[in-house]
N, C-alpha and C positions, 0 to 999 in steps of 0.2 A: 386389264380391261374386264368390265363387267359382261359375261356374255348372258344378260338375259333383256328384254323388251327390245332389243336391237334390231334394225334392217340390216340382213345378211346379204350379200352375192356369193353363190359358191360357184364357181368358173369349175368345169370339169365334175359340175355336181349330180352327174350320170354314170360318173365313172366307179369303180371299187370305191378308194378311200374317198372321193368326193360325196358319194351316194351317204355313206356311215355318216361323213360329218353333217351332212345336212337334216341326217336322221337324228344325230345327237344333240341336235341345234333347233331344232322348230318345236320343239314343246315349250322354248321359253322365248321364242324370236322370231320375228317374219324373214321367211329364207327365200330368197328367189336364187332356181339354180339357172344357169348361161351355161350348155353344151350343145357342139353341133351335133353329137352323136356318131364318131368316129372312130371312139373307143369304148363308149359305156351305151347305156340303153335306158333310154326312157322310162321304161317297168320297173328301175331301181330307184327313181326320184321318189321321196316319200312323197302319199299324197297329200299331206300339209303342205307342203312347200309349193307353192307357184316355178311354172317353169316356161324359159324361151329357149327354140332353136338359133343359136347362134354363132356366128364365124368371127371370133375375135381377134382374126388377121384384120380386120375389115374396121378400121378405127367411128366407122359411122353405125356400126351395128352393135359396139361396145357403148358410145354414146346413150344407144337406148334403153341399155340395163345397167348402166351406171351412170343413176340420175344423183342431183344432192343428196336426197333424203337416204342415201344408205353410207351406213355408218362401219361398216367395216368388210372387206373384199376377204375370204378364203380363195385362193388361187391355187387350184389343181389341174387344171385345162392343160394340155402338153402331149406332144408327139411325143412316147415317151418308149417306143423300141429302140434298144440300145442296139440291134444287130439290123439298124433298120440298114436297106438300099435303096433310101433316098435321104442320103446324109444331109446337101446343100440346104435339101427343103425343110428336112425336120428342124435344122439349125436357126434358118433363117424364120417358122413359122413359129417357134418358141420364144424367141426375141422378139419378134413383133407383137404378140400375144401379150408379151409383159410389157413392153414399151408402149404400148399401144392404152392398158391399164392402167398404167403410173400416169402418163400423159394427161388423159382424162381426169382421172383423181385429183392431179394438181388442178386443174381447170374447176371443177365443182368442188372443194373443199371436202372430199374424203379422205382421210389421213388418218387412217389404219389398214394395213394388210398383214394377210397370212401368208406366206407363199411355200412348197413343195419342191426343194430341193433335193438332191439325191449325195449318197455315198462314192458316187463316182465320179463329184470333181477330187476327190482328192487323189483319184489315179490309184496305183502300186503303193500305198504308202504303210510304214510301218504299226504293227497292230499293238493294242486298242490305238484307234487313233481319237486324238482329241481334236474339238472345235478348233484350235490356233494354231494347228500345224502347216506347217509352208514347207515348201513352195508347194502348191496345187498344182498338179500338174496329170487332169484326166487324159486318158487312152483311148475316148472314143467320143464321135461328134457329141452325144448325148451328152456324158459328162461335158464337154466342153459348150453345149449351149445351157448346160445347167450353172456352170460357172460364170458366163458372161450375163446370163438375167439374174444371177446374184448382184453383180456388180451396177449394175440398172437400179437395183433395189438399193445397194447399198448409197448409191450416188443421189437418189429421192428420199434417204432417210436424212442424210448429211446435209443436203442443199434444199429440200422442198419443206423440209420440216414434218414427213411420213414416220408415224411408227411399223418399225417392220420385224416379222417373225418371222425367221428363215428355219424350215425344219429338213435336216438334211438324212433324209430318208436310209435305213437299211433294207433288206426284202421284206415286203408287204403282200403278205400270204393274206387267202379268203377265200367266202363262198364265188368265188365268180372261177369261171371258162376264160381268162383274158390270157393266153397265151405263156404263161409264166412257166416254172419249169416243175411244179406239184398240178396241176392243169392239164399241162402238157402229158406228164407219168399218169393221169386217170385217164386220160382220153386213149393212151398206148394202146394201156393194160385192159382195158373194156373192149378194145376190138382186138387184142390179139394176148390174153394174160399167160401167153408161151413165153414170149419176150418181150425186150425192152431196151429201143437203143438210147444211150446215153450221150449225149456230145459231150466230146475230151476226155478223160480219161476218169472220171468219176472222184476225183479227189479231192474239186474247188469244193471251199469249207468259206459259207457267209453264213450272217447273224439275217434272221427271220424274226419278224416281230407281227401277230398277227393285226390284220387291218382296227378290229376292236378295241385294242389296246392302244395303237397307231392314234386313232381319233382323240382318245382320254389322254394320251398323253401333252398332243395338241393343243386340245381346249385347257389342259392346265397349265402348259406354257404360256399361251396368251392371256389368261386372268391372271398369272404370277408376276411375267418378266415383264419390266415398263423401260428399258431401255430403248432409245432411238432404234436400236438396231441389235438384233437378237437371234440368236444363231445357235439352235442346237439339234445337236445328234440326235437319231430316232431309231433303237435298237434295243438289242438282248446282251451280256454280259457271255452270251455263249454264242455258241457257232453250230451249224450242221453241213456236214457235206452231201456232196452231191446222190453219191451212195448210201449215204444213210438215210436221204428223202428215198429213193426208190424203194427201202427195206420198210421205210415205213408204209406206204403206198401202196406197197403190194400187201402187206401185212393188213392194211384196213380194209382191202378188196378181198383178200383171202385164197390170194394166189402164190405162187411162189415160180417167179419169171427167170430165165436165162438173161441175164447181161452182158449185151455188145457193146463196144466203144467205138465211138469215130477218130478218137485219138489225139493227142496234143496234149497239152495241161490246162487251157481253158478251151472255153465250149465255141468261139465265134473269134475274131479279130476283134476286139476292145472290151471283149471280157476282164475284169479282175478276177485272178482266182480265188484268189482268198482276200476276205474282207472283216474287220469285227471294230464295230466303232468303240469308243468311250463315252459309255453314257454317265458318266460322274457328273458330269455339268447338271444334266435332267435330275438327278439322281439331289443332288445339292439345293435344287427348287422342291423339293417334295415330294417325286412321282417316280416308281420303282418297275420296272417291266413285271405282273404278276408271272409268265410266264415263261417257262426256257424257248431257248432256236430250237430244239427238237419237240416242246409241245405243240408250239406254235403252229410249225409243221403240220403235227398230229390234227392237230384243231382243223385247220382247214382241208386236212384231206380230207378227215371226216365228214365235214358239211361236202364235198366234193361228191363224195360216196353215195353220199343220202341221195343227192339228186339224181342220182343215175334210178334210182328205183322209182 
């Protein structure tokens, strides 16, 4: 798909990656973003892009900003704490969000989406993992509402006649405060760079892929792959753990912190500990991560850093 002169929707286009792609997108398309503002902030919308506050549980307030005239949906809107404590709700308000989308779509003749999947429908599974591997079987409600509005998606590519790009996300590091766990280690180390608790035991080792490269990767996806239904991994060929974001974190602040553990081998109940996709599929359409999991890392602590000053 050609992304230039287009009417864009980006759902979630307040949030980290939503914010970049609709930065990446309006120099050549009219972008309007749709967030209630729950996880991102308004200040990130560029201001090119037209923007509505809106609850896209609410299938009458999606009506409004998915009229005909737009021709392709970026879907990043999503409850997307995997350690959340309100499991029932995030599940059910994730599915509705996409059903609610697809629904519409079919109804006005929009039949292009992007959607924002993650690395934890595939659960515990053996590494690199690639796009075809089965049985999926995620370990925590997230992953598991991430897999069921795949299948939403998949069921409107097959029966409605929707082209759909599914990007099943690795860690998506950046300039933002959104809670994550390079975020989390600057915000520690700034009020206290004595120490530094780490939840589990410091050894979970995933692949980090910064949000900028995150976005490029995307947009080359969707102008390359034209199939009904398209499904690929979004990562690094590498890995960083848990401990060596802290070494580097404190390295960019210029402290040198004690390390406490809470203990266990992952950080929460439906944590994956280690995680490293196969990005060969990506890799085979054209588009290579410039980046390792430990620049990436580095990348965004650094912007992290700046902002403290």
């Amino acid at each position: 798909m050609d992304l230039s002169g287009q009417r864009v929707l980006v759902t979630g286009g307040a949030g980290l990656v939503g914010s970049h792609m609709a930065a990446r997108l309006v120099d050549d398309n009219d972008v309007l973003v749709a967030d209630d503002l729950s996880n991102g902030h308004v200040e990130w919308v560029p201001d090119a892009a037209s923007f509505a506050e809106v609850d896209l549980t609410d299938p009458e307030q999606v009506a409004e900003v998915l009229t005909p005239d737009v021709d392709v949906v970026f879907h990043f809107a999503a409850s997307k704490n995997v350690n959340t404590d309100r499991p029932r709700a995030q599940f059910e308000s994730n599915n509705a969000m996409t059903y609610n989308l697809l629904e519409r779509m079919d109804q006005v003749g929009v039949d292009s989406i992007a959607f924002t999947s993650s690395s934890t429908v595939y659960g515990e599974a053996p590494r690199p993992t690639p796009e075809d591997y089965a049985p999926l079987e995620p370990i925590s409600i997230y992953g598991a509402s991430k897999l069921a509005e795949e299948g939403l998606l998949s069921t409107y590519a097959t029966a409605h006649g929707l082209t759909v790009w599914t990007f099943r996300f690795a860690n998506i590091p950046g300039p933002a405060f959104d809670g994550s766990v390079i975020p989390d280690f600057v915000e520690k180390l700034d009020a206290n760079p004595e120490k530094l608790t780490i939840l589990g035991d410091g050894r979970q080792e995933k692949s980090y892929l910064h949000v900028e490269e995150c976005v490029d990767a995307i947009r080359h996806a969707v102008e390359h792959a034209d199939d009904a239904h398209n499904v690929y991994n979004l990562g690094t060929r590498t890995t960083t753990s848990v401990n060596r974001i802290a070494d580097i974190v404190a390295d960019e602040m210029g402290v040198d912190p004690e390390y406490e553990y809470t203990g266990g081998d992952r950080g929460w109940t439906g944590d994956v500990p280690k995680m490293r996709l196969s990005v060969e599929k990506l890799s085979a359409l054209g588009w290579e991560p410039p980046l390792s999991s430990d620049e990436s890392v580095r990348k965004a602590a650094q912007q992290l850093v700046d902002q403290l000053d």
